[in-house]
N, C-alpha and C positions, 0 to 999 in steps of 0.2 A: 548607061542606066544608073541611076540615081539610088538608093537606099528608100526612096516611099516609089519609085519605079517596082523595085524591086521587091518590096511589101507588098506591093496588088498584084503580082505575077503568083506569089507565093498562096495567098488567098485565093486564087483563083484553084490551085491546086489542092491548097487542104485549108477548110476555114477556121479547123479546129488546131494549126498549130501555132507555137509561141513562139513570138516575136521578141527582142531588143534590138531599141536603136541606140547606137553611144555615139557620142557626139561632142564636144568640145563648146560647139558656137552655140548660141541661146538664142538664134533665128532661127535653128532648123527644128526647137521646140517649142515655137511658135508656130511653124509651118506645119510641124506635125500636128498641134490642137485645132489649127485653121482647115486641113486638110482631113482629119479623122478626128473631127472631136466624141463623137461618142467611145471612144476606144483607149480613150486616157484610161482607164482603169481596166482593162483587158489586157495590155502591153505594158512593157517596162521602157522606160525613157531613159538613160545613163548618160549623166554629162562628165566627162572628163574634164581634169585629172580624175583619174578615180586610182584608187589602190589596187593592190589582184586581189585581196583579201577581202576587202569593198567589192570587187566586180563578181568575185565567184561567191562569197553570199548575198550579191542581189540576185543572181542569175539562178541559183539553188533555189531562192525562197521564188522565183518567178514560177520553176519547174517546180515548184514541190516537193523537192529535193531534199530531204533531210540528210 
């Protein structure tokens, strides 16, 4: 299972939870806007490298996390 596999198994389960995808390569964030484009702005897209410092305040500001 794939990472957008496993994005529509998780939707199927709860529609209301939050998603990141991190990801390195800049095809699989094509694929992601090809494949769910209305939801670009619902989810967080992370492309590595990213920092920890970068990953955990994108992921805080995704949750609302102060």
């Amino acid at each position: 299972m794939n990472g957008f596999q496993l994005y529509s198994k998780i939707r199927q389960i709860d529609q209301d939870a939050k998603v990141c995808f991190i990801t390195a390569f800049e095809e699989y964030y094509d694929e992601f806007n090809r494949i769910f484009p209305d939801l670009k702005k619902r989810e967080c897209f992370i492309r590595k490298p990213i920092s920890m410092n970068d990953l955990i305040r994108t992921v805080k500001s995704h949750l609302n996390y102060n």
